[in-house]
Biopython code that builds the backbone (N, CA, C, O; Angstrom):
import numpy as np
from Bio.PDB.StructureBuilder import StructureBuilder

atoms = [
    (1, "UNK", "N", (0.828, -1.194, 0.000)),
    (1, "UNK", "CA", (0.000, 0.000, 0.000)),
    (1, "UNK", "C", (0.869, 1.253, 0.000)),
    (1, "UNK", "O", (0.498, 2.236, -0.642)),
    (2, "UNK", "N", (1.769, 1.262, 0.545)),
    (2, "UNK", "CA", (2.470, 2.046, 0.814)),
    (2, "UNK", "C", (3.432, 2.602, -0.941)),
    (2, "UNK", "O", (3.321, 3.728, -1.426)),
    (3, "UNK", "N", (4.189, 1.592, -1.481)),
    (3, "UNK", "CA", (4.667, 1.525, -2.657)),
    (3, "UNK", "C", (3.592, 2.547, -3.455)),
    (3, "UNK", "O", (3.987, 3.604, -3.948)),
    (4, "UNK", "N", (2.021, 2.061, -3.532)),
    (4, "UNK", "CA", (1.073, 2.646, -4.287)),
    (4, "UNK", "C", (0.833, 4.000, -4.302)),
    (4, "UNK", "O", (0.558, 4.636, -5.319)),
    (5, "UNK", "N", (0.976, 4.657, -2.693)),
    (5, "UNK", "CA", (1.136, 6.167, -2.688)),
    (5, "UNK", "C", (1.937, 7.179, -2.951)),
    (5, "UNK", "O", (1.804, 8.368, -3.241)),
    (6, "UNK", "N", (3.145, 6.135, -2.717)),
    (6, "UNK", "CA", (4.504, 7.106, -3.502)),
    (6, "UNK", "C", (4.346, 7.510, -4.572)),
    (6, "UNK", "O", (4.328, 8.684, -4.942)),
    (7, "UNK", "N", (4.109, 5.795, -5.661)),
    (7, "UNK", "CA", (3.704, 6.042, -7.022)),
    (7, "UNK", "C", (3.078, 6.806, -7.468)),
    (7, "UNK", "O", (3.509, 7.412, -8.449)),
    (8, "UNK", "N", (1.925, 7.074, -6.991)),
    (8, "UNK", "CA", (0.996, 8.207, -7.469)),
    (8, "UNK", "C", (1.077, 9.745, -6.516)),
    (8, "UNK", "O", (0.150, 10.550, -6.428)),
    (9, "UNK", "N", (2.020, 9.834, -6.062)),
    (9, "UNK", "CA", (2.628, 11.116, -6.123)),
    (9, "UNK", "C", (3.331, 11.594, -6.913)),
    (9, "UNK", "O", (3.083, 12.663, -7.472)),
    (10, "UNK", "N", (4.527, 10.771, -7.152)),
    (10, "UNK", "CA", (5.473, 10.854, -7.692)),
    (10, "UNK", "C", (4.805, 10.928, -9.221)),
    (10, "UNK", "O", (5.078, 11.991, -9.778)),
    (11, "UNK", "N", (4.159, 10.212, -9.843)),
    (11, "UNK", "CA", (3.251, 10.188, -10.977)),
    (11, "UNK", "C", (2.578, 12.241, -10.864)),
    (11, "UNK", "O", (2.803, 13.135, -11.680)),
    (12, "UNK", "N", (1.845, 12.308, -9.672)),
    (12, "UNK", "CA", (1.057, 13.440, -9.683)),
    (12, "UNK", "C", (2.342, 14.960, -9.775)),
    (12, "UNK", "O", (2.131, 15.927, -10.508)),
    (13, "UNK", "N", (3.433, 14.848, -8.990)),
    (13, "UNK", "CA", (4.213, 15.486, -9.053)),
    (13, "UNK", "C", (4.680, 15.687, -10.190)),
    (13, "UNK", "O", (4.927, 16.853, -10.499)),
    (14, "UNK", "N", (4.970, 14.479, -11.264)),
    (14, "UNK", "CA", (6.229, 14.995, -12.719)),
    (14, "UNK", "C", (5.024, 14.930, -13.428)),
    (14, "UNK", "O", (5.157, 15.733, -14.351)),
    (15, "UNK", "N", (3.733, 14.320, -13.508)),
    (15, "UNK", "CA", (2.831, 15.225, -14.381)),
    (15, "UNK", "C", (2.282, 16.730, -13.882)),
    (15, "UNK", "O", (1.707, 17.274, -14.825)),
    (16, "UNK", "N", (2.288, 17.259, -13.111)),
    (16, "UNK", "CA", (1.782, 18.623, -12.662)),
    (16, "UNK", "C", (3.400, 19.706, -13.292)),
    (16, "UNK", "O", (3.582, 20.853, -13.701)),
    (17, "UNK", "N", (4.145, 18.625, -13.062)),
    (17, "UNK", "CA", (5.899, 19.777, -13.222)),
    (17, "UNK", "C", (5.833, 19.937, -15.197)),
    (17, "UNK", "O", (6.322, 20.800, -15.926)),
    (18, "UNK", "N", (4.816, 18.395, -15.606)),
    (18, "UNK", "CA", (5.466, 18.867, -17.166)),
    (18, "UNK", "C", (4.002, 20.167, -17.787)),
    (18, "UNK", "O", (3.935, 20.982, -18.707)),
    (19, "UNK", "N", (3.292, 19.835, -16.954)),
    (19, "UNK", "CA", (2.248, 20.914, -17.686)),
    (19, "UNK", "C", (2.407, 21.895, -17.411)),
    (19, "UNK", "O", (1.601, 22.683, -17.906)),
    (20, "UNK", "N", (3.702, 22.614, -16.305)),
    (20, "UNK", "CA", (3.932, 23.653, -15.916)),
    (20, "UNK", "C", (5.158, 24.520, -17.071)),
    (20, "UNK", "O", (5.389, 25.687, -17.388)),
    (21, "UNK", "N", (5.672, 23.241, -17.393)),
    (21, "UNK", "CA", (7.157, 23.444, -18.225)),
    (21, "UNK", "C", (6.392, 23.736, -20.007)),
    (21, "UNK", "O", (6.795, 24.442, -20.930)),
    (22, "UNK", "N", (5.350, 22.965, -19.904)),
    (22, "UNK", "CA", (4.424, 22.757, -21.352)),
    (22, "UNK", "C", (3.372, 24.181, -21.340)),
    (22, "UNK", "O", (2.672, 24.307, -22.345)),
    (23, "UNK", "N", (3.261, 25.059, -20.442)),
    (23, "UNK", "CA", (2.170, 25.865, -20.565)),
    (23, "UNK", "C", (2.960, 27.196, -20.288)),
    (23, "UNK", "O", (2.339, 28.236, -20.506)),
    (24, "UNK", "N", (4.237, 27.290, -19.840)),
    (24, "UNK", "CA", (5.115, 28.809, -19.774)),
    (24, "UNK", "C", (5.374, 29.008, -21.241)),
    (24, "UNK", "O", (5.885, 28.245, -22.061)),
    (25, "UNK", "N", (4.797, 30.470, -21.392)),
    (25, "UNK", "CA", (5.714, 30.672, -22.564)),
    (25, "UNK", "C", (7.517, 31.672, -22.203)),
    (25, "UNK", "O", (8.201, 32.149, -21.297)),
    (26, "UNK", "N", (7.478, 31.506, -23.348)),
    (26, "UNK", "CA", (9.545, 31.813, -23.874)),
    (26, "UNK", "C", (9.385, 33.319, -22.769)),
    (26, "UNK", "O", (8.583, 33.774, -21.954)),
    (27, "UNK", "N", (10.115, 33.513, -23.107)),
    (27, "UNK", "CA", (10.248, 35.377, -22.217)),
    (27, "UNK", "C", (10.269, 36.390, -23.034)),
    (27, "UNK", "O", (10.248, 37.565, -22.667)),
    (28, "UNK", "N", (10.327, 35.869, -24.590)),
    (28, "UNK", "CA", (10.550, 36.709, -25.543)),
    (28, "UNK", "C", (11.457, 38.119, -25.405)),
    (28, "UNK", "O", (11.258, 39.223, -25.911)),
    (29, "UNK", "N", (12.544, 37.641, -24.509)),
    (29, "UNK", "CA", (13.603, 38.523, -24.520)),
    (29, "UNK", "C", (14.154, 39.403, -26.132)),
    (29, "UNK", "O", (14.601, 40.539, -26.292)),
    (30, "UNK", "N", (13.885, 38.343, -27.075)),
    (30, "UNK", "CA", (14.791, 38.537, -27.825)),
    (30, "UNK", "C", (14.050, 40.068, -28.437)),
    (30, "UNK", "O", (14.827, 41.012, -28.579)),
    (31, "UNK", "N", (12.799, 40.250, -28.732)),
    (31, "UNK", "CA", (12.070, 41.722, -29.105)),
    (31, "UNK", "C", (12.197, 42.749, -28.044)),
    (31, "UNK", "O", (11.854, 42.404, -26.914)),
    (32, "UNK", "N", (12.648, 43.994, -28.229)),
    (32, "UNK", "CA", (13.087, 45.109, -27.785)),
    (32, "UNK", "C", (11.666, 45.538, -27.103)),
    (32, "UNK", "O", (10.594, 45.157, -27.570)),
    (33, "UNK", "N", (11.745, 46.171, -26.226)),
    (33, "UNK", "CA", (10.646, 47.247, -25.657)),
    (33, "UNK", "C", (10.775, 48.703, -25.895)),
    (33, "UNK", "O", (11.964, 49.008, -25.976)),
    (34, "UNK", "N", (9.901, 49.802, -26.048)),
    (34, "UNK", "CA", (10.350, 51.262, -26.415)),
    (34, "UNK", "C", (11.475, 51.789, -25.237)),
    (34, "UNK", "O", (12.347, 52.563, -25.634)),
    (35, "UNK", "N", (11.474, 51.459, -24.056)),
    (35, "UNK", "CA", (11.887, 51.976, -23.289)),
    (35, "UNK", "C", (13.327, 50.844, -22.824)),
    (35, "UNK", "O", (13.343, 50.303, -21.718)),
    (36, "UNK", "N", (14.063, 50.704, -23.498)),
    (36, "UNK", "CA", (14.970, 49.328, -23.147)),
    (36, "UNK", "C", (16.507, 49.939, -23.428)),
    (36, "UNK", "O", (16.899, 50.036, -24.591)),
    (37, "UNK", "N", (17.223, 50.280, -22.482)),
    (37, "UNK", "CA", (18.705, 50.886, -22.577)),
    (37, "UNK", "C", (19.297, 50.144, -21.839)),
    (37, "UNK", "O", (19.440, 50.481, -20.663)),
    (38, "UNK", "N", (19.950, 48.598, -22.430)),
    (38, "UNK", "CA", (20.631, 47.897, -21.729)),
    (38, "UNK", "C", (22.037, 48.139, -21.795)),
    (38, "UNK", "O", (22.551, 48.356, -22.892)),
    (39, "UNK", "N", (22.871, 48.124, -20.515)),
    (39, "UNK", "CA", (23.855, 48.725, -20.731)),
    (39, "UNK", "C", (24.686, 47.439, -21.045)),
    (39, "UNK", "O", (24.233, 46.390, -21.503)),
    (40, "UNK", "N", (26.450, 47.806, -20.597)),
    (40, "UNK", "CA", (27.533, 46.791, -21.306)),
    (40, "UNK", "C", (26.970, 45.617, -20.463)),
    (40, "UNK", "O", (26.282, 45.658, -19.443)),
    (41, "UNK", "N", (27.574, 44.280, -21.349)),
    (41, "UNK", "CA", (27.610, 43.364, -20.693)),
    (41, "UNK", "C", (28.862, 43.139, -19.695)),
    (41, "UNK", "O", (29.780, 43.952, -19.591)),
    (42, "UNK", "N", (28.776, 41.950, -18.988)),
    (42, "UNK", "CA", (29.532, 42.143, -17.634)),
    (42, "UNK", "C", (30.865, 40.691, -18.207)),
    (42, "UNK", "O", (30.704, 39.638, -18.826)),
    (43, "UNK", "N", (31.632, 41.111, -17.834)),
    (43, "UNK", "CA", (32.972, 40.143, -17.888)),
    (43, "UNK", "C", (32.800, 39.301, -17.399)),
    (43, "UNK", "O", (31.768, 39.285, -16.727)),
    (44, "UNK", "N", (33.975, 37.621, -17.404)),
    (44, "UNK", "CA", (33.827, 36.653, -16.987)),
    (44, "UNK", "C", (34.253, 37.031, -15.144)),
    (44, "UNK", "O", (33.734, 36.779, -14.057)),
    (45, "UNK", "N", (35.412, 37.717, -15.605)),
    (45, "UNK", "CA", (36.249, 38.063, -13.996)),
    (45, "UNK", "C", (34.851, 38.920, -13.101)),
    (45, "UNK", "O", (34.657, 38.978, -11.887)),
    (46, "UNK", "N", (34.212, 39.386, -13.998)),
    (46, "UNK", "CA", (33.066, 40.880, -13.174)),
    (46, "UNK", "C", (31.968, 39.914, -12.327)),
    (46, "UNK", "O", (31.681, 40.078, -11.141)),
    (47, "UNK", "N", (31.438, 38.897, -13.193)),
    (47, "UNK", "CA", (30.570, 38.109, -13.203)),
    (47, "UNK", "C", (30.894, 36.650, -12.052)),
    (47, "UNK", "O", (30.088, 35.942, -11.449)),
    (48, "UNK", "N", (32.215, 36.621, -12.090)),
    (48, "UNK", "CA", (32.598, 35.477, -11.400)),
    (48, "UNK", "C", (32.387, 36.782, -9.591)),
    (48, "UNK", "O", (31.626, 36.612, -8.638)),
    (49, "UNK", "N", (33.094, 37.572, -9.757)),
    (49, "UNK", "CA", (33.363, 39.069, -8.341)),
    (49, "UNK", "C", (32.125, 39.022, -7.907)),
    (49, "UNK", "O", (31.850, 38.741, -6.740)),
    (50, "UNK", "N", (31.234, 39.299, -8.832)),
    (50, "UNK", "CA", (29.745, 39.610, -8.546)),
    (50, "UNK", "C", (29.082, 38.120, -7.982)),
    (50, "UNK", "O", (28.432, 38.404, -6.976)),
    (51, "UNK", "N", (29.026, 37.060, -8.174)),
    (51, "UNK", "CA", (28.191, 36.684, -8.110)),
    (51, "UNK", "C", (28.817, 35.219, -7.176)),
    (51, "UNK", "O", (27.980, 34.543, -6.577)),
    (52, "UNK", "N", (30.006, 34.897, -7.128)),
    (52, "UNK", "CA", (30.785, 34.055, -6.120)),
    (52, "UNK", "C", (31.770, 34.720, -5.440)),
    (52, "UNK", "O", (31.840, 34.207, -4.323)),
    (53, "UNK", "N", (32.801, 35.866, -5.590)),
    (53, "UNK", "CA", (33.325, 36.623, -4.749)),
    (53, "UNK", "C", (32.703, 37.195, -3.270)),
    (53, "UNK", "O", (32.897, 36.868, -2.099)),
    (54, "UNK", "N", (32.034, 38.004, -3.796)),
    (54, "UNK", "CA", (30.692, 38.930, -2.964)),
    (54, "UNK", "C", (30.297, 38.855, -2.170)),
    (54, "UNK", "O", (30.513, 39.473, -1.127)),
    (55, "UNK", "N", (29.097, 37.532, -2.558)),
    (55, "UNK", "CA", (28.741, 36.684, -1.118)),
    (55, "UNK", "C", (29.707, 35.449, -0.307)),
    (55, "UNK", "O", (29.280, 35.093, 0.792)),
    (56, "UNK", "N", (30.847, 34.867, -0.764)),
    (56, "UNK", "CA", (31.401, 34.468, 0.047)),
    (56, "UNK", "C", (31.942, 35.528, 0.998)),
    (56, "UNK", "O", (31.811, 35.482, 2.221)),
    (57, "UNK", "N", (32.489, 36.372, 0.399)),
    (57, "UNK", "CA", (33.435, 37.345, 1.077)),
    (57, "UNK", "C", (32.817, 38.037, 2.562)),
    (57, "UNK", "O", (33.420, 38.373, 3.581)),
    (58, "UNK", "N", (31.186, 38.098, 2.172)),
    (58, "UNK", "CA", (30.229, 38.628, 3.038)),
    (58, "UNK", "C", (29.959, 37.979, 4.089)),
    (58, "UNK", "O", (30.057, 38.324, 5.266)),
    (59, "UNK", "N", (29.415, 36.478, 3.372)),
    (59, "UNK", "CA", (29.669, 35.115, 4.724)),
    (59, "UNK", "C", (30.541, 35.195, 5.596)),
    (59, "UNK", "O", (30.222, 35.064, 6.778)),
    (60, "UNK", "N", (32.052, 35.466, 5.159)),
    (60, "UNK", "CA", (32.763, 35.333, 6.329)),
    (60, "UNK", "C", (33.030, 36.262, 6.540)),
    (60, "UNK", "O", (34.178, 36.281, 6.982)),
    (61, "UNK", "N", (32.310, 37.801, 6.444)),
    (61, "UNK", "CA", (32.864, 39.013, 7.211)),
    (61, "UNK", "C", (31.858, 39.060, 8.448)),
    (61, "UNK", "O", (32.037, 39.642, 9.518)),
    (62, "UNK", "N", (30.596, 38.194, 7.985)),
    (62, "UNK", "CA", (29.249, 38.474, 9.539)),
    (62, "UNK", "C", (29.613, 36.929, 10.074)),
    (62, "UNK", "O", (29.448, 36.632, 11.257)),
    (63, "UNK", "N", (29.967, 36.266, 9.389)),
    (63, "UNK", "CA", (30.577, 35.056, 10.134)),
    (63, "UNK", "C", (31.622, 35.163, 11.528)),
    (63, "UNK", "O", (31.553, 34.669, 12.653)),
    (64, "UNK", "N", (32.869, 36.297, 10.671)),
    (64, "UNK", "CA", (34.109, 36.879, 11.746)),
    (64, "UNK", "C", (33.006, 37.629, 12.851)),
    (64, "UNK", "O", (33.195, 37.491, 14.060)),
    (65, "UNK", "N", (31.651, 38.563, 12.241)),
    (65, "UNK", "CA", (31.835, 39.290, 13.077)),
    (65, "UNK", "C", (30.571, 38.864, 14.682)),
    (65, "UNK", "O", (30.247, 39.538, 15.660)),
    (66, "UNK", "N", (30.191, 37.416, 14.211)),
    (66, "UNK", "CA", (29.384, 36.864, 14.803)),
    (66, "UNK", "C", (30.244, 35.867, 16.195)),
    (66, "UNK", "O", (29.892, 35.551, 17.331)),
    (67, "UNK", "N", (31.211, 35.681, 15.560)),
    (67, "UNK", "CA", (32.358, 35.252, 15.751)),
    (67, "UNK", "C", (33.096, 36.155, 17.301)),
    (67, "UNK", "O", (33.343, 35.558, 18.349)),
    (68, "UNK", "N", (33.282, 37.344, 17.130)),
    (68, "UNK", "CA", (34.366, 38.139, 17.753)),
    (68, "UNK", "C", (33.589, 38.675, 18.615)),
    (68, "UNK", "O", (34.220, 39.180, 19.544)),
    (69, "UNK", "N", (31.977, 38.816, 18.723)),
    (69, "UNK", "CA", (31.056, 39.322, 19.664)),
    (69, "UNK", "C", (30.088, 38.514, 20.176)),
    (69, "UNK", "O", (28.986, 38.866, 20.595)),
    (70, "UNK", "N", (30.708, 37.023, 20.106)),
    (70, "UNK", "CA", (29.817, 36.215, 20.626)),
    (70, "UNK", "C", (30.292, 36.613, 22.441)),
    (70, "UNK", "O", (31.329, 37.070, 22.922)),
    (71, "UNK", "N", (28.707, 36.089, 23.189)),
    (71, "UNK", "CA", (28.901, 36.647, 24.380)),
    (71, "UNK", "C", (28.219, 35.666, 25.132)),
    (71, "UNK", "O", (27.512, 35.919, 26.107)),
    (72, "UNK", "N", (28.466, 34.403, 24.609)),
    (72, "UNK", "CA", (28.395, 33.106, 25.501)),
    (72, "UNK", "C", (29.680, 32.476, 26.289)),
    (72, "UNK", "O", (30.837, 32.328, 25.894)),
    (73, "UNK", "N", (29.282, 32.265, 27.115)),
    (73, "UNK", "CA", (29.667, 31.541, 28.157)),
    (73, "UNK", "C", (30.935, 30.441, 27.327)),
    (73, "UNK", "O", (30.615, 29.540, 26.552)),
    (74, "UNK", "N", (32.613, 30.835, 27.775)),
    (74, "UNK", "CA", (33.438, 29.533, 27.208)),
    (74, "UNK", "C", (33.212, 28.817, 27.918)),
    (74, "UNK", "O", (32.821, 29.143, 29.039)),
    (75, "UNK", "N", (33.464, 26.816, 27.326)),
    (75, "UNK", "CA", (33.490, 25.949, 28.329)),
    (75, "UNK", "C", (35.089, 25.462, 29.047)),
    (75, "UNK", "O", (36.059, 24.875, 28.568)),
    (76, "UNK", "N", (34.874, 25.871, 30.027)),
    (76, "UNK", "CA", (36.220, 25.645, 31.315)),
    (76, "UNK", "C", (37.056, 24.363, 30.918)),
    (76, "UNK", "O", (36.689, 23.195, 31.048)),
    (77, "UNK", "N", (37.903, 24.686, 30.556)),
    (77, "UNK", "CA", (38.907, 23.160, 30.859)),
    (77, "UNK", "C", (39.349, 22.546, 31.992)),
    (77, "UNK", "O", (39.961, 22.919, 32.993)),
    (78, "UNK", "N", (38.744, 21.176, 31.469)),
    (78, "UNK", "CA", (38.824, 20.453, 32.959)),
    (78, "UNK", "C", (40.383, 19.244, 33.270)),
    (78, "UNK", "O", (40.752, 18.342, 32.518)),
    (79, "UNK", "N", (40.983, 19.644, 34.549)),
    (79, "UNK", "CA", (41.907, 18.712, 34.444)),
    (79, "UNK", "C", (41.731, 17.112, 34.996)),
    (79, "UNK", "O", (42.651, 16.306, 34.855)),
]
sb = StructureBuilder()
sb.init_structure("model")
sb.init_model(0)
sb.init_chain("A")
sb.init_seg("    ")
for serial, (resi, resn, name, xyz) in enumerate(atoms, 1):
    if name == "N":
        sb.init_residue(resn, " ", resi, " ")
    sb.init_atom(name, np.array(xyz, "f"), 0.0, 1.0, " ", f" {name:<3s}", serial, name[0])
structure = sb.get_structure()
């Protein structure tokens, strides 16, 4: 019984995901709008800074600073 409910989730799930994928249309990026001033595109190095630099760099600056003002209690070393 159990086998049977998965199945028909799993069935209900990737048929609900393909009529979702089957009923979006495109974004039609490719036709201009009147009002559309896209500027330069962004470099591999800009793009890599921006978008994996950035937020690591950020992680471990509230990481350090979560870090250096923690105000719990150390545990005592015991001999």
């Amino acid at each position: 019984m159990d086998k049977k409910n998965a199945l028909r989730a799993g069935a209900v799930t990737a048929g609900s995901t393909l009529m979702m994928l089957l009923m979006t249309s495109p974004a039609l990026a490719v036709t201009r709008d009147d009002g559309d001033d896209p500027g330069p595109g962004l470099s591999i190095a800009q793009t890599l800074g921006l978008y994996v630099a950035t937020p690591i760099v950020l992680f471990l600056v509230i990481a350090g600073l979560v870090m250096v003002f923690d105000k719990s209690d150390k545990p005592q070393p015991t001999n």
